[in-house]
Structure formats: structure tokens, C-alpha cells
Legacy VTK file of the C-alpha trace (Angstrom):
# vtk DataFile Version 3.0
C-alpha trace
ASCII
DATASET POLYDATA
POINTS 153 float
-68.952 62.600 -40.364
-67.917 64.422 -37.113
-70.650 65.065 -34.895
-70.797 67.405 -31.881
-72.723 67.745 -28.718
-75.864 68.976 -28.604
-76.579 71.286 -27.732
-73.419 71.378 -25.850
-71.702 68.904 -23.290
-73.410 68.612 -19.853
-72.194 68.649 -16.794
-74.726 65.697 -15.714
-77.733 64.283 -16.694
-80.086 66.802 -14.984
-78.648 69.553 -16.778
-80.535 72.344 -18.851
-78.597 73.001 -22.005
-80.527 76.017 -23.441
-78.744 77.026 -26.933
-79.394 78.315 -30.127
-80.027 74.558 -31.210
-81.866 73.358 -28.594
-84.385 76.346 -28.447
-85.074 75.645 -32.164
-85.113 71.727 -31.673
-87.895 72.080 -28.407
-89.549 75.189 -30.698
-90.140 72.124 -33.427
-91.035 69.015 -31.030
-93.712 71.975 -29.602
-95.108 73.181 -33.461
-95.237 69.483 -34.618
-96.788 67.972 -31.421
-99.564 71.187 -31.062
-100.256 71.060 -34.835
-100.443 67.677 -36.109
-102.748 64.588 -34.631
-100.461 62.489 -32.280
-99.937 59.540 -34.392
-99.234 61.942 -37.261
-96.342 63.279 -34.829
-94.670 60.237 -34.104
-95.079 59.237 -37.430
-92.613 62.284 -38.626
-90.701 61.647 -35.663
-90.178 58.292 -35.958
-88.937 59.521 -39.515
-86.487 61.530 -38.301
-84.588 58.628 -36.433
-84.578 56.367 -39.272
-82.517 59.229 -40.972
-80.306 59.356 -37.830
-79.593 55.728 -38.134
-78.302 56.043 -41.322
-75.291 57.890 -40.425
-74.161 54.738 -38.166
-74.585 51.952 -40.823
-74.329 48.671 -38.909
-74.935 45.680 -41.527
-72.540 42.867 -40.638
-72.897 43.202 -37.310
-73.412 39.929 -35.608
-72.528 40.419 -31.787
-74.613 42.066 -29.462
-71.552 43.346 -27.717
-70.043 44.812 -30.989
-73.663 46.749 -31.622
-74.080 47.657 -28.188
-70.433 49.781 -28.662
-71.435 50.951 -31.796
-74.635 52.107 -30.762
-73.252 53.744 -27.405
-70.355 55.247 -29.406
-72.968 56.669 -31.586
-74.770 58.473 -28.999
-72.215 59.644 -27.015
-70.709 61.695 -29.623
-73.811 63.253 -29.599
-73.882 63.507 -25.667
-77.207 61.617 -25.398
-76.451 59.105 -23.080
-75.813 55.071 -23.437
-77.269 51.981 -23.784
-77.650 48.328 -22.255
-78.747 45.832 -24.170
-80.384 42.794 -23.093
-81.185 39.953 -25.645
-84.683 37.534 -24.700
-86.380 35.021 -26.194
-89.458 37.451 -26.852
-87.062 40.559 -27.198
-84.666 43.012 -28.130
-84.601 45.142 -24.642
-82.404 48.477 -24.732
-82.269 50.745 -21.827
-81.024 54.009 -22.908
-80.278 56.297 -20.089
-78.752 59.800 -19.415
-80.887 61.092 -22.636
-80.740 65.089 -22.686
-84.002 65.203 -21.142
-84.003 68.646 -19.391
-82.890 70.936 -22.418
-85.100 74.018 -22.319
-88.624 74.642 -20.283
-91.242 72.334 -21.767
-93.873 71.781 -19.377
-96.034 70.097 -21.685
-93.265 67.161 -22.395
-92.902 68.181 -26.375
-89.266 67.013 -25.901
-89.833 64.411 -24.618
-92.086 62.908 -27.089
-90.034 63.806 -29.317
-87.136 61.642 -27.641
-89.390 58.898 -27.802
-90.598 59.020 -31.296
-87.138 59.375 -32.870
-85.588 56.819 -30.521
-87.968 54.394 -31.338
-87.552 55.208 -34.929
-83.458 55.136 -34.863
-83.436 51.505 -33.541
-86.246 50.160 -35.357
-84.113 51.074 -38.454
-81.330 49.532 -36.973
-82.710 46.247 -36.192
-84.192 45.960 -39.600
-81.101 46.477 -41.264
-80.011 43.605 -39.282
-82.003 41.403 -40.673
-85.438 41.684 -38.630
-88.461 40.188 -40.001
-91.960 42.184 -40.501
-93.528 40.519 -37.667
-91.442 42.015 -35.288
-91.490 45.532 -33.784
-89.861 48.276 -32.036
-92.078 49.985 -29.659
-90.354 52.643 -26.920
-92.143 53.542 -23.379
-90.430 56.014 -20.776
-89.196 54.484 -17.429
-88.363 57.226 -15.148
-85.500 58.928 -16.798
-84.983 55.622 -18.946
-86.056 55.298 -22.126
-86.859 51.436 -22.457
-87.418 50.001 -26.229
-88.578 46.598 -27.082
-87.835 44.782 -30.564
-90.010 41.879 -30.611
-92.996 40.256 -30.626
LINES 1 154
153 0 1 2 3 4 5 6 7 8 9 10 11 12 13 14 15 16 17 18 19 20 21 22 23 24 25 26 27 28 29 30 31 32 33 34 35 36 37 38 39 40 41 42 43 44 45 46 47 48 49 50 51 52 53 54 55 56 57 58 59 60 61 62 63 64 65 66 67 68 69 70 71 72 73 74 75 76 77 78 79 80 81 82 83 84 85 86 87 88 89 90 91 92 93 94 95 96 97 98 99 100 101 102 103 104 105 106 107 108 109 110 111 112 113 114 115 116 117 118 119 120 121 122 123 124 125 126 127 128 129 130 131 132 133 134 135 136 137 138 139 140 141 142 143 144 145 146 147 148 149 150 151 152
């Protein structure tokens, strides 16, 4: 499956991409997040990047370095940024930065919450299908411009 930008390449990260796509996409985040309870929200959210995962299947992978490429070549055919990846004894840490933050107005962070959600979602999947047991989870938290995610404990 080739995948393009969206909603079209930037020029850097503080860019404002406004396109047909990207109006729609920031139209939804707003209509989900004003409409539905917040953990209802992320729920769907979260939803969402569990379906995104499954267009980069990684089973078999067994080296952080090889899933820290595929993840990062993942994302930047989408233009949303890359990863670091730090392994701990309590936890799975990614850093994911340069995340198409700034794509239309939202003053009320919709997007952004969105980001989060689906993020969060998309690498909890991914971890699973590594072989992550139920006692462990993915949570996400924004740092500055940095979307950090934990898999752990």
C-alpha cells in the first residue's frame, strides 16, 4: 500500500498544512471530542490507531533497531515525524517528535488529542503483536512538541 503525505509535505515542523484532508480530519477530532464523554473519545481514537498499525505488520521482529526503522519508515511516509526508542527495565519509552501538530486552527487542542489517542493506540497494537503480556500497558502523555509513550508496567 502506497501512502502519501498528509495532508501534504511540510516545510518544517511548525508548519500549518490546511487541506481538504486535514480540514475534515480536525472537523472529526472537534465533533468526536465535543460530542462524546472523554474516555469515550479516546476510546474510538485509540481504535483508529490499532487499524493504522495494521497496515505495518511487524510479527518477527526481534531487534529494537529493526522496529525502530520500521516504525520511523512507517511514519515518515506519512510525514508525521520519527521515533527514538529507548528500551528499560520498567519500559518501552518512544519519543515521537516532529508530529503534524499545527495543521489547521484548533484552539481547543481537538488535534491534538486526537494525536494522542491514536498514537497511543497504534503502538499499543504494535507491542502486543510482539508478544506483550496483559499486564503491561501503553499509556501516551505530551512533552512539549514530543509525544512520549510508555509500554510497561
Amino acid at each position: 500500500m502506497k501512502m502519501q503525505a498528509f495532508p501534504q509535505a511540510r516545510q518544517g515542523a511548525g508548519d500549518t498544512g490546511v487541506g481538504g484532508l486535514a480540514l475534515m480530519a480536525i472537523s472529526m477530532a472537534a465533533e468526536v471530542c465535543e460530542g462524546v464523554p472523554a474516555a469515550q473519545a479516546h476510546g474510538f481514537f485509540l481504535a483508529i490507531g490499532r487499524r493504522m498499525a495494521d497496515l505495518e505488520p511487524l510479527e518477527g521482529v526481534n531487534d529494537a533497531s529493526v522496529l525502530a526503522a520500521r516504525i520511523n519508515a512507517f511514519w515518515q511516509a506519512l510525514d508525521w515525524g520519527e521515533i527514538e526508542l529507548a528500551l528499560g527495565n520498567e519500559a518501552i519509552v518512544v519519543r515521537h517528535r516532529e508530529l503534524p501538530t499545527k495543521i489547521a486552527p484548533d484552539p481547543q487542542g481537538h488535534w491534538a488529542r486526537m494525536l494522542l489517542g491514536v498514537l497511543e493506540g497504534a503502538y499499543d497494537s504494535w507491542f502486543r503483536v510482539l508478544g506483550s503480556g496483559p499486564a503491561l500497558r501503553t499509556t501516551a502523555e505530551w512533552k512539549g512538541d514530543t509525544l512520549e509513550l510508555r509500554h510497561g508496567r
